[in-house]
N, C-alpha and C positions, 0 to 999 in steps of 0.2 A: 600608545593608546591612552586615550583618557584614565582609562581605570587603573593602571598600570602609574600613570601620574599621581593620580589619588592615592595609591597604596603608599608609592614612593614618598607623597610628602607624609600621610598620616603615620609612619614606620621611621621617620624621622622625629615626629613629634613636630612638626609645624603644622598642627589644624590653623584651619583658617586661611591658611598662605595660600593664595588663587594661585594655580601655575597653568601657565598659558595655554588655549586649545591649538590642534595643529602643530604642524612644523615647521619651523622656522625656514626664512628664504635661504639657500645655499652660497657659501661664503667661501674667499678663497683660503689663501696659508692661516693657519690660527695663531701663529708666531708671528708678533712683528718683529720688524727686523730694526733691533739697539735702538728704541728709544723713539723712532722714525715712523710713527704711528698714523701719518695725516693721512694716508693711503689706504687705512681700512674701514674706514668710514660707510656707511650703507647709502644709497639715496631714499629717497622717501620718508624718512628720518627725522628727524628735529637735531637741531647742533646738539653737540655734547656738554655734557655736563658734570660737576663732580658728584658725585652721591657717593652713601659708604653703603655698604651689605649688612644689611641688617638680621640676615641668617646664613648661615651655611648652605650651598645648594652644589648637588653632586653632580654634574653634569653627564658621568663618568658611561652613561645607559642611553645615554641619548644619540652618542657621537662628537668627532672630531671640531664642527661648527659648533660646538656649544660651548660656555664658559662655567669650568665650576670656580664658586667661589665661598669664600672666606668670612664667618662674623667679620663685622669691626675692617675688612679690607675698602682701600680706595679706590673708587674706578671713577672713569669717564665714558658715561653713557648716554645714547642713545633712543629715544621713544619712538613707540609707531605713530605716523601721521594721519594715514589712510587707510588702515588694515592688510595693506598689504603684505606685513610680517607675523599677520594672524597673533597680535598682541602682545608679541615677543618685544623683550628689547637687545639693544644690541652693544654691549661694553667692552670695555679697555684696561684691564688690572696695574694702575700704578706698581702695586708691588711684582706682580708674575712677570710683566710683561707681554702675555697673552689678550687674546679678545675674544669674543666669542657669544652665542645669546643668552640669555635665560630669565625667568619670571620677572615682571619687574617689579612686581611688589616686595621679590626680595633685596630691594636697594630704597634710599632715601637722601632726596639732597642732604646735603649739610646744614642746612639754617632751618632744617625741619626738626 
């Protein structure tokens, strides 16, 4: 729920951080498999790109589809094109190995 979102980020200490309305579109394995990542890509999407996490985000309430991540971690992610992931983005953890969605104003390109 929204409000359950709001609690979650302000209980973090990230005011301000938008976290996406809705649920995200359902996604297959959340594991990629060794490195082999070209196959988890969403359509509707924009190419991927590198950005780093600019907060910590616990996925951990949400479900299996979703990616928690790390300050300071690198991913390859994702933008909505058309709303049809209701704002979500959808990323790739260099360091986990993992993918999976979540806020995207908790990432930033690199040359930002």
């Amino acid at each position: 729920s929204n409000a359950a979102a709001a609690a979650a980020a302000n209980a973090s200490g990230d005011e301000g951080v938008e976290v996406a309305e809705g649920a995200a579109p359902a996604t297959g394995d959340n594991a990629a498999e060794g490195g082999e990542h070209e196959d988890i890509w969403q359509p509707g999407m924009t190419e991927a790109r590198e950005e780093r996490a600019l907060n910590e985000w616990d996925a951990t309430e949400y479900g299996p589809e979703y990616l928690s991540i790390s300050k300071g971690e690198l991913l390859q992610v994702q933008h909505d094109l058309d709303g049809e992931s209701s704002g979500w983005a959808f990323g790739y953890s260099v360091q986990t190995g993992r993918s999976g969605w979540f806020p995207p104003s908790f990432a930033s390109t690199l040359n930002e």
